[in-house]
C-alpha positions as CSV (number, residue, x, y, z in Angstrom):
1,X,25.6,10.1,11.9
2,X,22.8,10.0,9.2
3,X,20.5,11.1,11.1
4,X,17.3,10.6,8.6
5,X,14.3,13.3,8.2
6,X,11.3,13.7,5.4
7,X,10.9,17.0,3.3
8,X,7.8,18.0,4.8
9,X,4.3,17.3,3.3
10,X,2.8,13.5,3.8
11,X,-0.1,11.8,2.6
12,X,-3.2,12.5,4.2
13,X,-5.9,10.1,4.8
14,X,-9.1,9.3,3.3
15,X,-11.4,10.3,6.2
16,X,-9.5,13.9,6.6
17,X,-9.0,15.1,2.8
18,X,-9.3,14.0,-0.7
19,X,-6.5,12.1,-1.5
20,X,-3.6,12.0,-4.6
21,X,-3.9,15.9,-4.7
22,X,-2.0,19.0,-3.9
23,X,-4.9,21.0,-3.0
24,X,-7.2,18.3,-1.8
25,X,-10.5,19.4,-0.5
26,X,-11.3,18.4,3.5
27,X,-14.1,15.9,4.6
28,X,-15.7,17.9,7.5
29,X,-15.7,21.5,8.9
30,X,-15.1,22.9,11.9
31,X,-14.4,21.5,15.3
32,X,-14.3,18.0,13.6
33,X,-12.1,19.0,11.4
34,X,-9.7,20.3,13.6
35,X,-10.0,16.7,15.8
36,X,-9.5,14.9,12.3
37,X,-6.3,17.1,11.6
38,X,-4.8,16.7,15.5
39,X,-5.8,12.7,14.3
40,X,-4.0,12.7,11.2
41,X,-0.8,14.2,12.4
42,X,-0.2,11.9,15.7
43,X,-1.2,9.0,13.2
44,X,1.9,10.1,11.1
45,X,4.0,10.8,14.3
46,X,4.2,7.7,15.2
47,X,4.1,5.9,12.0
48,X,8.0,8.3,11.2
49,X,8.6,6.9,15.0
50,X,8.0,3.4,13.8
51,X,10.1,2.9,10.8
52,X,13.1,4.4,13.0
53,X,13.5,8.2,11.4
54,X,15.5,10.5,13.6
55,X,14.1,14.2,13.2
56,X,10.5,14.3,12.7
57,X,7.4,16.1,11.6
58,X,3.6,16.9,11.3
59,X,3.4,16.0,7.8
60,X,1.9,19.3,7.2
61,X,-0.9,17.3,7.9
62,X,-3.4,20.3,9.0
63,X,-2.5,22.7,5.7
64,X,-4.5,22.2,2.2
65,X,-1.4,22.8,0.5
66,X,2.2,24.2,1.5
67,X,1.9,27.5,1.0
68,X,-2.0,28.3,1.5
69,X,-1.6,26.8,4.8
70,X,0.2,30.1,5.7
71,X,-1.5,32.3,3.7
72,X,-4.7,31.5,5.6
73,X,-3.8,33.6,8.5
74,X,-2.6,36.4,6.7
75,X,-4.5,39.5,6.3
76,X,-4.4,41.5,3.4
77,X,-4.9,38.2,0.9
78,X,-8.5,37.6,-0.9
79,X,-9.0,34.2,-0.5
80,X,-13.4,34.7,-2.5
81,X,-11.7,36.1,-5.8
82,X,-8.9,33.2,-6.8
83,X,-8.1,33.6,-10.1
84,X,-6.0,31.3,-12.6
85,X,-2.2,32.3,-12.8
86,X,0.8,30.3,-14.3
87,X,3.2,29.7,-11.5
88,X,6.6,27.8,-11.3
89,X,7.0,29.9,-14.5
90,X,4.5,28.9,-16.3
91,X,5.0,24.8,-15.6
92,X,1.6,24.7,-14.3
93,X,-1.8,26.8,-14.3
94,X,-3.4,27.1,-10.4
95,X,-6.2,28.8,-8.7
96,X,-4.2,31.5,-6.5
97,X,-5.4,34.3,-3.8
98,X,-4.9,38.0,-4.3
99,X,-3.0,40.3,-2.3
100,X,-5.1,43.7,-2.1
101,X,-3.9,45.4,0.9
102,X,-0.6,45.3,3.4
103,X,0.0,42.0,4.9
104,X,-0.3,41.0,8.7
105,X,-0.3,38.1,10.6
106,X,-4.4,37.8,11.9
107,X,-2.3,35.8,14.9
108,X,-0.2,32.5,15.4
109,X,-0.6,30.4,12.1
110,X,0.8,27.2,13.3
111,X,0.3,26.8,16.9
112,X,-1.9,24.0,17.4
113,X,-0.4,21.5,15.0
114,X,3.6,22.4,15.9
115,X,2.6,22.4,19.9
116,X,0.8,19.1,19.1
117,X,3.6,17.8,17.8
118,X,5.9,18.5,20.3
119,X,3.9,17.2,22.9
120,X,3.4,14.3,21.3
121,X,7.4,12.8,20.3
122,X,10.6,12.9,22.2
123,X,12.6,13.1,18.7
124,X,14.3,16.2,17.0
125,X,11.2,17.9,15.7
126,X,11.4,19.7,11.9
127,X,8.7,22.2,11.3
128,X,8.6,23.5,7.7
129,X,7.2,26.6,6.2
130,X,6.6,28.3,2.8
131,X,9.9,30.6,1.8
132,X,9.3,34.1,0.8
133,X,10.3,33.8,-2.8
134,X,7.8,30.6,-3.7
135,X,5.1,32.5,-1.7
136,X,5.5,35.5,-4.1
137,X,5.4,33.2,-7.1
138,X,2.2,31.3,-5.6
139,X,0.1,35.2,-5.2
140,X,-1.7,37.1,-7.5
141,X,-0.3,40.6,-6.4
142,X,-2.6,43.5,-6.1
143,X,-1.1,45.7,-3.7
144,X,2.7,46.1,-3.7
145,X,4.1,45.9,-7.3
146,X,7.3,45.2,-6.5
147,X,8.1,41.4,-6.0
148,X,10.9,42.1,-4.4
149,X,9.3,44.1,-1.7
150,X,5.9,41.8,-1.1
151,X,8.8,39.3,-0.5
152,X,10.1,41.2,2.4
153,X,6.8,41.5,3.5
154,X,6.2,38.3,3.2
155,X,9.9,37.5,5.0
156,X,8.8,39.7,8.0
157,X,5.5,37.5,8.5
158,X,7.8,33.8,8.3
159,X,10.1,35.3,11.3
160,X,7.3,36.5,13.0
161,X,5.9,32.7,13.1
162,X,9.5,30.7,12.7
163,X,10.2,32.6,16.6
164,X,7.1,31.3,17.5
165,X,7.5,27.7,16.6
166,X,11.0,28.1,18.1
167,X,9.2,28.9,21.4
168,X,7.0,26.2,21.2
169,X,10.1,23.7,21.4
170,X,10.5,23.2,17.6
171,X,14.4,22.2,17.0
172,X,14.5,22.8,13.2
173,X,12.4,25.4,11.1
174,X,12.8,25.0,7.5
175,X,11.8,27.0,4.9
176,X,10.6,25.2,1.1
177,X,12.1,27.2,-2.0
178,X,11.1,25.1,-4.9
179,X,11.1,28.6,-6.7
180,X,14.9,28.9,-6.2
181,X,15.3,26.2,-8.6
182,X,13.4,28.1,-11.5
183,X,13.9,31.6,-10.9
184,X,17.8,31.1,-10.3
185,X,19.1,34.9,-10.6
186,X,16.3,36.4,-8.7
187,X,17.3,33.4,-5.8
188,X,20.8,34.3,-5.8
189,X,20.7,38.2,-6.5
190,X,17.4,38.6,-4.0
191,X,16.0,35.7,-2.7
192,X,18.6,34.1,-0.5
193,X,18.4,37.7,1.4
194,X,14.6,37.2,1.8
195,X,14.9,34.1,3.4
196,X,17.7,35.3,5.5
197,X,14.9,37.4,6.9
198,X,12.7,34.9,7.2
199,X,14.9,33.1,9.7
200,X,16.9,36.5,11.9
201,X,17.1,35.5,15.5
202,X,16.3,32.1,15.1
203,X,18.8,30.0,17.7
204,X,17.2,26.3,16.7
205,X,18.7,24.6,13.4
206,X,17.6,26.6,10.2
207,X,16.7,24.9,7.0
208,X,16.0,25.6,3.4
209,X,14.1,22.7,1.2
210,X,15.3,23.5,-2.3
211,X,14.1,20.8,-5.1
212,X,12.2,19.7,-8.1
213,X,9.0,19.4,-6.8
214,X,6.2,16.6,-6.0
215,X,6.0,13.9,-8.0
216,X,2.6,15.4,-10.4
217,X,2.8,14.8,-14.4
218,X,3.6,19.0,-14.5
219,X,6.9,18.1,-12.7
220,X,7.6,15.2,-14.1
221,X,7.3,16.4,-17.4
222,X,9.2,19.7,-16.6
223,X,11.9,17.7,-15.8
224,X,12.3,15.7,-19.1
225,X,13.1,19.0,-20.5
226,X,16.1,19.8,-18.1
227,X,18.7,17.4,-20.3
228,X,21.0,15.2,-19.3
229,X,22.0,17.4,-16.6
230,X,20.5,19.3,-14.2
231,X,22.5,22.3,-12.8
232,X,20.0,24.6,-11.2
233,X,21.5,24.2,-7.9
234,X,25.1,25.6,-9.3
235,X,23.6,28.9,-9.4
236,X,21.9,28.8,-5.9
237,X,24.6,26.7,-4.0
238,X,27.2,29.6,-3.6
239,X,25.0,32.2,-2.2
240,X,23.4,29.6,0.2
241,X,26.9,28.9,1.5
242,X,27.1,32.2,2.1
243,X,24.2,32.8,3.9
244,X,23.5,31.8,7.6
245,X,21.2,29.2,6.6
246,X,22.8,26.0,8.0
247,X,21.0,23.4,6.6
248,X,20.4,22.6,2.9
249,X,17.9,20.0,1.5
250,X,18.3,18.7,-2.1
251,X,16.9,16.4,-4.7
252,X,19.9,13.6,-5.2
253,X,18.0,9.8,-5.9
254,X,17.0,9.2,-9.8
255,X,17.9,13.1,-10.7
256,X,20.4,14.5,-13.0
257,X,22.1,17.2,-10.4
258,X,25.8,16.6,-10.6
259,X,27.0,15.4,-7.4
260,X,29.3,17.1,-7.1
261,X,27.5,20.5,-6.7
262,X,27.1,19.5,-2.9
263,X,30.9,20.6,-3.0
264,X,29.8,24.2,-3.3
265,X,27.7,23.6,0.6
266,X,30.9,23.1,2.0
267,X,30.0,24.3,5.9
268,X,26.5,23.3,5.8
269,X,24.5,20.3,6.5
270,X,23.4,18.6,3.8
271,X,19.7,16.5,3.7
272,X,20.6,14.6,0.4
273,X,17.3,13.4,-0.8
274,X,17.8,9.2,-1.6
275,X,14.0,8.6,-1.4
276,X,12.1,9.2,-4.7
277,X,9.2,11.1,-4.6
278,X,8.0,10.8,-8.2
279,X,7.8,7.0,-8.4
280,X,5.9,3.7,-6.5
281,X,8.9,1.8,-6.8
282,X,10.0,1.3,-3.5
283,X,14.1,1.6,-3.1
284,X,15.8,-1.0,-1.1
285,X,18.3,-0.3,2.0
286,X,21.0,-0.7,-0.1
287,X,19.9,1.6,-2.9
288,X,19.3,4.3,0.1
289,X,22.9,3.2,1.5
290,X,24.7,3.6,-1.9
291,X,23.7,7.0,-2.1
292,X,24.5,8.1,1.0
293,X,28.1,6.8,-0.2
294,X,28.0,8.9,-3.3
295,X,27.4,11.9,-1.3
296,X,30.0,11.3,1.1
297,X,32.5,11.6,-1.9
298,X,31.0,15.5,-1.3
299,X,29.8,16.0,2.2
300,X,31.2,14.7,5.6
301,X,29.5,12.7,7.3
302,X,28.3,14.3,10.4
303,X,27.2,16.9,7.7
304,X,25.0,14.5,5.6
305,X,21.0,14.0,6.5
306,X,19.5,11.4,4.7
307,X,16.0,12.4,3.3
308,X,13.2,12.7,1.1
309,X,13.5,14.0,-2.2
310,X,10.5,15.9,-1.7
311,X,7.2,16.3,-0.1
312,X,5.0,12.6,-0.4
313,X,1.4,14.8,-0.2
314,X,0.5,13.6,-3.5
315,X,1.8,9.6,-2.9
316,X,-0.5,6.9,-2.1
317,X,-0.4,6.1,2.3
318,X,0.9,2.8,1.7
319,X,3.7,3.3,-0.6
320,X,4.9,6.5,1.5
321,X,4.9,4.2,4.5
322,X,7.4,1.6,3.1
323,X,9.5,4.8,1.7
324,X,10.1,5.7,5.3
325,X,10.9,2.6,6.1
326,X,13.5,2.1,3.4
327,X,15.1,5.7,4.6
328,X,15.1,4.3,8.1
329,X,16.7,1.0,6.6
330,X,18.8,2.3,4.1
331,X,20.6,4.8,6.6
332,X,21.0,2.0,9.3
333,X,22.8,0.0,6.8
334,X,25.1,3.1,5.6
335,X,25.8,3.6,9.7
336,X,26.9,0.2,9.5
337,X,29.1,0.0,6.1
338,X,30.8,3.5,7.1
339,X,31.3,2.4,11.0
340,X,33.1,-0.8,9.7
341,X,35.0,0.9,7.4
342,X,36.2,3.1,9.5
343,X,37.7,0.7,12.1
344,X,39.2,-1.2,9.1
């Protein structure tokens, strides 16, 4: 019951990347880079291991950024001619590769960090990738002219790699949509079939990260626009019900999503985010148990995965360590509130 994860993406540390930054720039090359990656993501194994979460992973530890991390082993992208494109529509200006020809996997994107991973923990182990729909809105395209049709492309690719990582002993794949929450028609008319594709034949746990992004000013700042209310998720929600998608993760702590939209996941597992991504304030076990119990108004509990809001990339090491430890806390102390109450 509760069994607790994290988003995705977590801090990096000084001696592998910049730091504070989406796309932070590494501190050596080659072989030495690859030893300071395999570093970074045991360091961050164990540290999930120590505060007591249940279901981890790599921290995306080895990718520059979420979605270039994939894109880096895919042929047919120019990677030598960014060029300056609004994405998230429009919140924010970034530096994005071209697609100029058909895309194909140059070989296995994520083998060395996910088999790394699972050599390396006994836990449940998550393993998240880009979804087809934020890739397409994270491209400059070139080649296809259809977005609907580079996201197929695209689709094909994830599967192609999700299989993989299933083989290499990965229990959960989960694919991040941030996109879904902005482009809300194209996610329910089109893109919720996209990532359907992404994730055919999978037999492990299949996941889709759907939320209101890091905690950067862009964000932030998109978010004091949304109202008092925040109901992009009540355009999403039904499709993903109907999907085969089993697993849905959502923002829930210090947001303005109703909740009671989780209603409309009824036969999926929930990963209610109760960890805030976009502040240093550090929640308390009981802040993290109380909304677990506000959630369980809408989700059963064997259905309800404590989490992250979002991805802590961008969050100073230290602070994102005590957030892991609060999670850990925090869904202890529900366990123990909902255990009791039960046997009153």
């Amino acid at each position: 019951m509760f069994e607790t994860a994290i988003a995705g993406s977590l801090p990096k540390p000084a001696w592998l990347s910049e730091t504070h930054k989406l796309w932070p720039q590494w501190k050596a090359e080659g072989d030495a880079l690859r030893q300071a990656k395999a570093d970074a993501t045991l360091l961050w194994i164990k540290a999930q291991e120590d505060a007591g979460l249940d279901i981890i992973g790599d921290g995306e530890q080895s990718r520059q950024h979420f979605v270039h991390g994939f894109l880096e082993q895919v042929d047919g992208i120019d990677f030598e001619h960014k060029v300056k494109m609004g994405i998230r529509d429009n919140r924010y200006d970034a530096m994005v590769p071209q697609v100029v020809s058909a895309l194909k996997l140059k070989g296995r994107v994520h083998a060395f960090e996910a088999q790394l991973a699972r050599a390396h923990t006994r836990h449940k182990l998550k393993f998240t990738l880009p979804g087809p729909m934020t890739i397409v809105d994270t491209v400059a395209d070139r080649f296809y002219g259809d977005k609907i049709k580079m996201a197929f492309a695209f689709a094909e690719l994830l599967n192609q790699e999700a299989l993989a990582l299933q083989a290499d002993g990965v229990d959960i794949v989960q694919f991040d949509e941030p996109a879904f929450n902005v482009y809300m028609k194209d996610a329910a008319d089109w893109g919720v079939k996209a990532l359907e594709r992404a994730a055919q034949g999978l037999t492990c746990t299949t996941a889709v990260h759907i939320c209101y992004g890091y905690g950067i000013k862009a964000n932030v700042d998109w978010k004091n626009t949304l109202g008092d209310e925040w109901r992009q998720y009540e355009q999403i929600f039904p499709a993903l019900a109907k999907s085969s998608i089993q697993q849905v993760s959502l923002e829930c702590y210090h947001s303005h999503v109703p909740p009671h939209l989780m209603k409309l996941l009824e036969g999926k597992d929930v990963m209610v985010g109760v960890i805030d991504v976009a502040s240093d304030v550090i929640e308390t076990p009981e802040q993290v148990a109380d909304t677990i119990g506000l959630a369980l108004k809408y989700v059963s509990k064997h259905r309800l995965f404590p989490c992250t809001n979002c991805g802590l990339a961008p969050m100073d090491r230290d602070i994102a360590l005590k957030k892991l430890d609060a999670l850990a806390k925090g869904a202890a102390l529900a366990r123990k509130r909902h255990r009791e109450a039960a046997q009153d």
